[in-house]
C-alpha positions as CSV (number, residue, x, y, z in Angstrom):
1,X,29.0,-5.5,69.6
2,X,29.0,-2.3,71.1
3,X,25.8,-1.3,73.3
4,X,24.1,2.0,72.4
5,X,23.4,2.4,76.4
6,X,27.2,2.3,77.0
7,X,29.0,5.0,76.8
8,X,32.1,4.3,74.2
9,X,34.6,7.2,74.8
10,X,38.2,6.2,75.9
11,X,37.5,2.4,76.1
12,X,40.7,1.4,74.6
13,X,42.9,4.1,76.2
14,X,45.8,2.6,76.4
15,X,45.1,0.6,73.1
16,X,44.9,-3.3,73.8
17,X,43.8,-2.4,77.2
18,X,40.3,-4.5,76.7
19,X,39.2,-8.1,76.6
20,X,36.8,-9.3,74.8
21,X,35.4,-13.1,76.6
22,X,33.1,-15.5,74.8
23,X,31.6,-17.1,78.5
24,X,28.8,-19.0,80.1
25,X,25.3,-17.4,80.0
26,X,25.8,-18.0,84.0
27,X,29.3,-16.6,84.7
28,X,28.5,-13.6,86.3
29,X,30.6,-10.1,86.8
30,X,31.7,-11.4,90.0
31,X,33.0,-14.4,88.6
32,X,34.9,-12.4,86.5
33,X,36.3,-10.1,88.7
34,X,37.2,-12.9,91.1
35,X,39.2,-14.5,88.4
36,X,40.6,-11.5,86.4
37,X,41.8,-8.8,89.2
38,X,45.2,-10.7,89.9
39,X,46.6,-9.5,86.7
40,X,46.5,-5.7,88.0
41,X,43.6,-2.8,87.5
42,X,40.4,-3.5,86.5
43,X,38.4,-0.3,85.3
44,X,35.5,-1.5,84.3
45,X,33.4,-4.9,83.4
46,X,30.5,-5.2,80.9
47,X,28.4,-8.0,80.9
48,X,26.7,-7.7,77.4
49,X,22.6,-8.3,78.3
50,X,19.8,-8.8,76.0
51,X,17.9,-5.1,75.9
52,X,14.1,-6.8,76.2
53,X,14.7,-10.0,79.0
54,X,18.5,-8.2,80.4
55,X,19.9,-11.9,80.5
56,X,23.8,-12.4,79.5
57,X,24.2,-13.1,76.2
58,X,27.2,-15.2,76.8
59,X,30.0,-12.6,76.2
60,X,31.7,-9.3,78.3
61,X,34.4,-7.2,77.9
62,X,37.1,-6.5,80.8
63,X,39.1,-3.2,80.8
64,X,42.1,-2.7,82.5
65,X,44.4,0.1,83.2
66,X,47.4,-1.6,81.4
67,X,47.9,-3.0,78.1
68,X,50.5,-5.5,79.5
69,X,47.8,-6.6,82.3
70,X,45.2,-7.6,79.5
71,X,47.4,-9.4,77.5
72,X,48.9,-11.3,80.7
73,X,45.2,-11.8,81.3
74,X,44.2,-13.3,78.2
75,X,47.6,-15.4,77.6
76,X,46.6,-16.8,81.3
77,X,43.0,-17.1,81.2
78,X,42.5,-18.2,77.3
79,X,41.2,-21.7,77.7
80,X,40.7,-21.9,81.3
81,X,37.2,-22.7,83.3
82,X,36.3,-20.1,85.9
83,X,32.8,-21.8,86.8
84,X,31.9,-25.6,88.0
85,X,30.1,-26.8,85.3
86,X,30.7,-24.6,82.3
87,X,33.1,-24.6,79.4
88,X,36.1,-23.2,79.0
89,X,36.3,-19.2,78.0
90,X,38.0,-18.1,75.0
91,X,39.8,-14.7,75.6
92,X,40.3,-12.1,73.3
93,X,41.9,-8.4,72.9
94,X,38.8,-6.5,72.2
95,X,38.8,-4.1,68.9
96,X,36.3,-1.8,68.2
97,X,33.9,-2.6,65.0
98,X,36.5,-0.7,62.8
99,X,39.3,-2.4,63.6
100,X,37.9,-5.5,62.7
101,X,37.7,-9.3,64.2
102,X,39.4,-9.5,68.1
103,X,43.0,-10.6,68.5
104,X,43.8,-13.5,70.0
105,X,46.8,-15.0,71.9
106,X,48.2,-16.0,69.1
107,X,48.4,-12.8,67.1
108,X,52.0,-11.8,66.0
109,X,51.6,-8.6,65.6
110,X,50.7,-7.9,69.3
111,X,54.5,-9.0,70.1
112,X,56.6,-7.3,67.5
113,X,57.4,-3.3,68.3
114,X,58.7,-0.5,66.8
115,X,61.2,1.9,68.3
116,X,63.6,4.9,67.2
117,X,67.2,4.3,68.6
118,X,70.8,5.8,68.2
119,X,72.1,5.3,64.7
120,X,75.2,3.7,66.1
121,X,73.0,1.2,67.7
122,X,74.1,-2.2,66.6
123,X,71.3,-5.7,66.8
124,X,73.2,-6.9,70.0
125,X,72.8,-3.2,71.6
126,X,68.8,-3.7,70.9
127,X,68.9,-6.9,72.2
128,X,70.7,-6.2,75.3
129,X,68.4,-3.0,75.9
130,X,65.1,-5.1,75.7
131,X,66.1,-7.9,77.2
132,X,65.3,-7.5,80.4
133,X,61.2,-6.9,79.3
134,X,61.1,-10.5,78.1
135,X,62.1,-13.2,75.8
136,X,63.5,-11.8,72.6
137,X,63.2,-14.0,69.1
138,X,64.7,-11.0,67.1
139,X,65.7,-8.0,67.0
140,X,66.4,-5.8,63.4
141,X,67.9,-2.7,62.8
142,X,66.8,-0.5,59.6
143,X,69.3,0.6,57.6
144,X,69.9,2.8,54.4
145,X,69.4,0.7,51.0
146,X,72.2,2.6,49.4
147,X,74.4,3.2,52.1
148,X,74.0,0.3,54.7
149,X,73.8,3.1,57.3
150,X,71.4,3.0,60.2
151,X,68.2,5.0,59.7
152,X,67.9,4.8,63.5
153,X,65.0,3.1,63.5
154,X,64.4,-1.0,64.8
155,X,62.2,-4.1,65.5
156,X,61.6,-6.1,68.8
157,X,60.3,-9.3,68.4
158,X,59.2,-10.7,71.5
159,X,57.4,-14.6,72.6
160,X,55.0,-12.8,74.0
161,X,52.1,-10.0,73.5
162,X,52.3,-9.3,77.3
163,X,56.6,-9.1,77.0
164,X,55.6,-6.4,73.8
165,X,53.1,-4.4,76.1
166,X,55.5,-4.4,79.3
167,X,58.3,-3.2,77.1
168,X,56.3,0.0,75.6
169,X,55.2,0.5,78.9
170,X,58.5,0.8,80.7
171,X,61.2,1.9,78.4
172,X,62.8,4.8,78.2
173,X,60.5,7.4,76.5
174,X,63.4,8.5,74.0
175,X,62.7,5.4,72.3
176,X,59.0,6.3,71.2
177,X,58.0,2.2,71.5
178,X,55.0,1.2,70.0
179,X,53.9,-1.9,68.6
180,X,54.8,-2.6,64.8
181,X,51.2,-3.0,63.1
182,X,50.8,-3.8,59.5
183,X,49.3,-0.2,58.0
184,X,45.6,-1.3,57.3
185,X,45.7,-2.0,60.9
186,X,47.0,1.9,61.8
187,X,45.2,3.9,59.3
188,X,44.2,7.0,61.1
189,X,46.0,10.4,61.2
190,X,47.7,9.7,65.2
191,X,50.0,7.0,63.4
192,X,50.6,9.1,60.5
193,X,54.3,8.7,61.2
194,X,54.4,5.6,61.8
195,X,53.1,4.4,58.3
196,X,55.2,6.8,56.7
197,X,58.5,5.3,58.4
198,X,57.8,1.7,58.0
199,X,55.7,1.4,55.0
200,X,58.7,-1.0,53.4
201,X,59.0,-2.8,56.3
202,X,55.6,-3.5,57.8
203,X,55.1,-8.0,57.6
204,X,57.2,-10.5,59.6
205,X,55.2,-13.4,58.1
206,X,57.5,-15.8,57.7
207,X,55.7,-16.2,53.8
208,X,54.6,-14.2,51.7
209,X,53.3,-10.7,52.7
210,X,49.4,-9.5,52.3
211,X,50.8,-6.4,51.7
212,X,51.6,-4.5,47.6
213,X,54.1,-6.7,45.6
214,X,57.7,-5.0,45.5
215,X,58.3,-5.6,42.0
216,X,61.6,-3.2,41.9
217,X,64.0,-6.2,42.4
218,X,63.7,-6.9,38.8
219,X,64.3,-5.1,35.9
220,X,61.3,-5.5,33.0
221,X,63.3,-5.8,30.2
222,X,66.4,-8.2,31.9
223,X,64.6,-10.8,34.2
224,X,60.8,-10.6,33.3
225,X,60.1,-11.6,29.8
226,X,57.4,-12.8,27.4
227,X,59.3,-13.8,25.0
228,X,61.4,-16.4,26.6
229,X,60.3,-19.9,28.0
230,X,62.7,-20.9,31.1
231,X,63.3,-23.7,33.9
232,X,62.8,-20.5,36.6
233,X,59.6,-18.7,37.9
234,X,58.5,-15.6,39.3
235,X,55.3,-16.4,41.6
236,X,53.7,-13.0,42.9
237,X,51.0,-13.1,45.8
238,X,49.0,-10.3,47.5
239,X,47.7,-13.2,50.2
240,X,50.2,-14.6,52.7
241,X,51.0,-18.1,51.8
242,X,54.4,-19.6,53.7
243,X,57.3,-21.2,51.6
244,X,55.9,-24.9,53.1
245,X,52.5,-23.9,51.3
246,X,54.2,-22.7,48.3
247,X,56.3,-25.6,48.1
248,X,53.9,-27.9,48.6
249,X,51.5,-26.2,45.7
250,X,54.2,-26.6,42.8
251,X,55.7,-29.8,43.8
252,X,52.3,-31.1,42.7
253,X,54.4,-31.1,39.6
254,X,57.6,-33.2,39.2
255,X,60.9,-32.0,38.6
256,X,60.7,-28.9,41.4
257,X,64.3,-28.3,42.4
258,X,64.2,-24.7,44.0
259,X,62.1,-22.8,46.0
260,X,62.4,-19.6,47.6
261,X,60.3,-16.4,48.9
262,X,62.6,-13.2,47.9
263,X,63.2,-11.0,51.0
264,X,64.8,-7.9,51.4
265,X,68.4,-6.6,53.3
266,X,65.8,-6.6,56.7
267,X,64.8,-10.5,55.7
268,X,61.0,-8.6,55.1
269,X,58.9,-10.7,52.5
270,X,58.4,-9.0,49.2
271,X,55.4,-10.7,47.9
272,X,57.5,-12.9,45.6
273,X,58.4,-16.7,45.8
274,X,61.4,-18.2,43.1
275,X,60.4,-21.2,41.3
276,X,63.3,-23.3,39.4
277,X,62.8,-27.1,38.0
278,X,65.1,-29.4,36.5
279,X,63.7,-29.7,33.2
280,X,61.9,-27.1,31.1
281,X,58.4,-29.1,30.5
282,X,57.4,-29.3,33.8
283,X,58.4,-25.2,34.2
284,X,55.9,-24.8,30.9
285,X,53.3,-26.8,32.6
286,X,53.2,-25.2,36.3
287,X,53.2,-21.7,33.9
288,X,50.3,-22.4,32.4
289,X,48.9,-24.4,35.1
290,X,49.2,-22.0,37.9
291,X,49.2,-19.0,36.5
292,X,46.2,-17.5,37.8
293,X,45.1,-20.1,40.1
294,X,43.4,-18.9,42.9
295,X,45.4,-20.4,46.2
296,X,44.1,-19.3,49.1
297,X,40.6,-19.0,47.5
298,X,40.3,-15.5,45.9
299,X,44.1,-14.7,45.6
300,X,45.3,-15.1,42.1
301,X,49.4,-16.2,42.1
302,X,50.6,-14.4,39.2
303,X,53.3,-16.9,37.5
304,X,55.6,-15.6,35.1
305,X,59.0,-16.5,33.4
306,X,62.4,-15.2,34.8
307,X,65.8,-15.4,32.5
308,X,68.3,-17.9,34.3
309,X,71.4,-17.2,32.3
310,X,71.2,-19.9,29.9
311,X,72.2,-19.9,26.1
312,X,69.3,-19.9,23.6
313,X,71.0,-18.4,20.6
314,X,71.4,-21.0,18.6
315,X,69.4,-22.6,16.5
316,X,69.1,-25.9,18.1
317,X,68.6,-24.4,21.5
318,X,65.8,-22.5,19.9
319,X,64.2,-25.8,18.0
320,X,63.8,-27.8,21.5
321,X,62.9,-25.1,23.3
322,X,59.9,-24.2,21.1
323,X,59.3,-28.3,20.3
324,X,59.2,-28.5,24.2
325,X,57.1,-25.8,24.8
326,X,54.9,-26.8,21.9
327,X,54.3,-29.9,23.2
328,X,53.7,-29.1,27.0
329,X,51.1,-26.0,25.9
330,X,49.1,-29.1,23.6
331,X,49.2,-31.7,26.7
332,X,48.0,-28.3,29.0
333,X,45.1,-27.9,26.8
334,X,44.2,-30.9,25.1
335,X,44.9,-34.1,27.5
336,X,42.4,-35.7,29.1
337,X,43.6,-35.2,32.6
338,X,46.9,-33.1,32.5
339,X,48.2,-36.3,35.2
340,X,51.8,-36.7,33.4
341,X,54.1,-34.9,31.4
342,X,55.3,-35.8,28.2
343,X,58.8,-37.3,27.5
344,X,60.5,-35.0,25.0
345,X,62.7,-35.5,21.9
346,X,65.4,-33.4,24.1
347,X,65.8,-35.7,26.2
348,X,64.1,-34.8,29.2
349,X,63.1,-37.5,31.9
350,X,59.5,-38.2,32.1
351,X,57.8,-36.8,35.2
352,X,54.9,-38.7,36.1
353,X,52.2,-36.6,38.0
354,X,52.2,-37.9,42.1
355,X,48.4,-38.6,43.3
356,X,49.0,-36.6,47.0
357,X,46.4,-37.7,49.1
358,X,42.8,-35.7,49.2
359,X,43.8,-35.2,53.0
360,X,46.6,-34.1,54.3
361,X,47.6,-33.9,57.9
362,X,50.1,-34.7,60.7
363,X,48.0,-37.1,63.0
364,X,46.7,-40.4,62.3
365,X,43.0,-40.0,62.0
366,X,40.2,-42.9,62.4
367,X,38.5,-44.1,59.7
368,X,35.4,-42.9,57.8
369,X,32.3,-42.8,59.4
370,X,28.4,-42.3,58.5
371,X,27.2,-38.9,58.9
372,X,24.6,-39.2,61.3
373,X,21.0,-37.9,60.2
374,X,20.2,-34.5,59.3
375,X,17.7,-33.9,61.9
376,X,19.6,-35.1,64.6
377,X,19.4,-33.2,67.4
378,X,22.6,-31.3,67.7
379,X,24.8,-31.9,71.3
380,X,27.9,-30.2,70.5
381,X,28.9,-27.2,68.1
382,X,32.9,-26.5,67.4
383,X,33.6,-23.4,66.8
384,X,36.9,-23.6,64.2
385,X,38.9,-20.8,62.8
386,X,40.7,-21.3,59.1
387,X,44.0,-19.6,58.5
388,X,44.7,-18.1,55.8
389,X,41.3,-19.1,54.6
390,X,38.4,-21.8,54.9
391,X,39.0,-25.5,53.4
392,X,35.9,-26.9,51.1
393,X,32.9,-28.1,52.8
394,X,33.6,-31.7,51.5
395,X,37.0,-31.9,52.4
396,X,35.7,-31.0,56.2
397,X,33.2,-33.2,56.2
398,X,36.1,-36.6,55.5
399,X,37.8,-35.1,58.4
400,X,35.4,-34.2,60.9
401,X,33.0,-37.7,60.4
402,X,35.8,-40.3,61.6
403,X,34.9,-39.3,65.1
404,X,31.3,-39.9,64.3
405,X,27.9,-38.3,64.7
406,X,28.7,-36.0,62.7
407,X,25.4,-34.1,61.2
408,X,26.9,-30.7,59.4
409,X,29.5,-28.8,58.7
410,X,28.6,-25.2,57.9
411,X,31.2,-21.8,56.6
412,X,30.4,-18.8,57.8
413,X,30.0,-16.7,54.7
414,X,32.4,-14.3,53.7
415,X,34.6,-15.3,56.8
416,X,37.8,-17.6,58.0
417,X,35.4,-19.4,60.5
418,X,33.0,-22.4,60.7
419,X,30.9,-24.6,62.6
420,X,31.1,-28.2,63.0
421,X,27.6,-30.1,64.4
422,X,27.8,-33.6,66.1
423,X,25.0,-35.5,67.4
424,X,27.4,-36.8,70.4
425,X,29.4,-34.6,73.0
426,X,31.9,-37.3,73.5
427,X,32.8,-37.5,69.7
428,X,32.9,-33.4,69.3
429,X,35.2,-33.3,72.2
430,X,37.2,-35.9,70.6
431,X,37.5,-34.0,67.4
432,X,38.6,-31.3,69.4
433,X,41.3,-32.7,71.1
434,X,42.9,-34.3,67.9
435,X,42.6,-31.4,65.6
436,X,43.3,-28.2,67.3
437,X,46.0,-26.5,66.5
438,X,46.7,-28.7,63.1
439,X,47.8,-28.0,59.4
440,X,45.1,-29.6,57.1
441,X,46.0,-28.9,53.3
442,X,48.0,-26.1,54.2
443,X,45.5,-24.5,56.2
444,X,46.2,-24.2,60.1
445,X,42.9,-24.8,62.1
446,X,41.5,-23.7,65.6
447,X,38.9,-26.1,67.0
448,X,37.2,-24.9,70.2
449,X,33.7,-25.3,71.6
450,X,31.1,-23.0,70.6
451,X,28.1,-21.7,72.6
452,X,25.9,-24.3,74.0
453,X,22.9,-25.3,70.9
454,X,19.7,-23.3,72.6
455,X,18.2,-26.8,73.6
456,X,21.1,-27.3,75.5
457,X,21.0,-24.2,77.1
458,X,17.5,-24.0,78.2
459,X,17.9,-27.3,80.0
460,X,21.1,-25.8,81.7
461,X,19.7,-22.7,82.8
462,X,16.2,-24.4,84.2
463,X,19.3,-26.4,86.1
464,X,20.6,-23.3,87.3
């Protein structure tokens, strides 16, 4: 969203220096300034103008002399009205086109750093250090696969991206702080070093990295095999997905008994999730059911069979695995709906397929409503953000209609955002207030209000 007229040279010198704010059309740069110059230095303010009529498009950007004042700034201000009469301002770290979509208060990766530190360094010695720069979740010392030694290298974890920024900022310089970005985030030649220390050691999702599968846990020819058919799994994932997701995914099928993401020595994810039932049909039927499934949407989990120990040498052992697996692979492929398991000759307990409900969420929600006409005249947009990825358009539409008025629901293609249309403020807002913040199918979900529809906002400025 840069402007060609601006000049663009050291505009995110320190980096996370500049906000990004999604405003009123009538908040001015005064406004801003009034509001913003508590939290230290401002250097400059850009109210982003259209070039033919020069009237505010509804966003600015806000750059201040400190990383650790913009992120105090936008973990203050996020939210908040600055002008009778207008809605509430969403604050953002500003990127450059690049770097991709702005970061919000909520990013992780804004409050996690990376420091070099004595090798006799210990987790409490880290802790105690940083302490004093904010509240401290965790704190991990690197160490030697082989030798358990200390590389003298670390991780800070702090609440907060301001506590993150304030630490860089003040520490002693031996320690080299900076913030511990995943590496497509840090990809030019100035962080060189940085990817090539920490390229093992890069996610602190608590799930399932986005980042290359570490599949040098496990030897090919002693845990992975074709050739057997077992109660255990080996679920592989490029996309982040939490255990509670993954859980929740294979439990779809009875029997689940065990499920795990495999970290490493620094408790970093490796891409990998353990899978163990208590019977060997329904381990044959999430094989061939989930293997390849896309989950998020475009992610293919990569499902294979890992060797738990048990005895299949004899013959008999041999017979009901292959009569089990026999039987499971002609339910998978020829049953009319694949919703129950057979019962086996070995004696397996029959798992009968639950029916979870279409919609799944923590808060009660109303009942069903009407959508309202499609040429309704539109009073409210949300403005919703999907994490890790968008739910379906139906599914959105059950949830968003029991506050009523509801005329669309529309994806933004090719990204983790959406907009929801009522007909009636008071039911948008109450949509808002019930579902921000919530976990629907697995996906968490941001509800906040988007710009003003242009109706709205020529009656507002005529106002003005």
């Amino acid at each position: 969203m840069e402007d060609s007229g601006r000049p663009s040279s050291h505009l995110d010198d320190p980096p996370n220096s500049r906000l990004f704010l999604v405003t009123s059309k009538f908040i001015t740069e005064d406004v801003i300034r009034e509001n913003f110059s508590g939290f230290g230095d401002i250097q400059d303010i850009w109210v982003v103008r259209d070039k033919q009529t020069k009237e505010s498009k509804g966003v600015c950007f806000v750059k201040f002399a400190k990383s650790s004042q913009a992120c105090a700034a936008m973990e203050d201000m996020h939210g908040k009205c600055v002008l009778e009469g207008t809605k509430p301002i969403k604050v953002f770290i500003a990127q450059s086109r690049s770097s991709g979509s702005h970061r919000d208060v909520e990013d992780e990766d804004l409050t996690r750093i990376f420091v070099m530190i004595p090798k006799t360094f210990t987790e409490d010695d880290l802790r105690e250090t940083f302490k004093e720069y904010g509240g401290i979740d965790y704190c991990i010392i690197i160490k030697n696969k082989t030798t358990g030694e200390s590389k003298g290298l670390g991780y800070v974890r702090f609440y907060k991206p301001s506590q993150a920024a304030i630490a860089i900022e003040n520490c002693d310089k031996t320690f080299r702080a900076i913030l511990a970005e995943p590496r497509t985030k840090n990809s030019s030649s100035d962080n060189d070093y940085f990817s090539n220390n920490r390229s093992d050691h890069t996610s602190n999702d608590p799930g399932m990295s986005g980042y290359p599968i570490d599949n040098n846990s496990y030897a090919s020819g002693d845990m992975w095999s074709s050739d057997i058919i077992t109660r255990c799994l080996m679920v592989s994932s490029r996309a982040s997905v939490s255990q509670e997701q993954m859980f929740g995914l294979f439990d779809l099928i009875p029997g689940l008994e065990y499920c795990e993401m495999q970290r490493d020595q620094f408790g970093f994810s490796k891409g990998q999730a353990m899978i163990r039932y208590n019977n060997l049909g329904s381990a044959v039927y999430a094989k061939e059911k989930l293997n390849g499934f896309e989950y998020p949407p475009g992610n293919r989990l990569i499902v294979t069979y890992v060797d738990d120990g048990e005895d299949r040498t004899s013959p008999v052992g041999k017979m009901a695995m292959q009569l089990v697996a026999a039987q499971m692979m002609s339910m998978v492929w020829n049953g009319p709906s694949g919703s129950q398991l057979m019962k086996t000759s070995t004696g397996y307990a029959q798992p009968v397929m639950p029916q979870k409900p279409r919609i799944q969420i923590d808060v009660a929600l109303p009942p069903t409503k009407k959508l309202a006409p499609a040429d309704s005249l539109v009073k409210e947009r949300l403005f919703v953000i999907f994490n890790p990825s968008p739910l379906p358009v139906d599914v959105l539409e059950e949830v968003f209609c029991r506050f009523g008025s509801l005329i669309e629901v529309y994806l933004v293609p090719g990204r983790n955002v959406g907009y929801i249309k009522y007909a009636d403020r008071k039911h948008a807002n109450e949509a808002m207030g019930l579902l921000h913040g919530k976990v629907l199918n697995g996906v968490k979900m941001k509800v906040m209000l988007a710009d003003p529809p242009k109706e709205e906002s020529h009656k507002r400025q005529r106002t003005y």
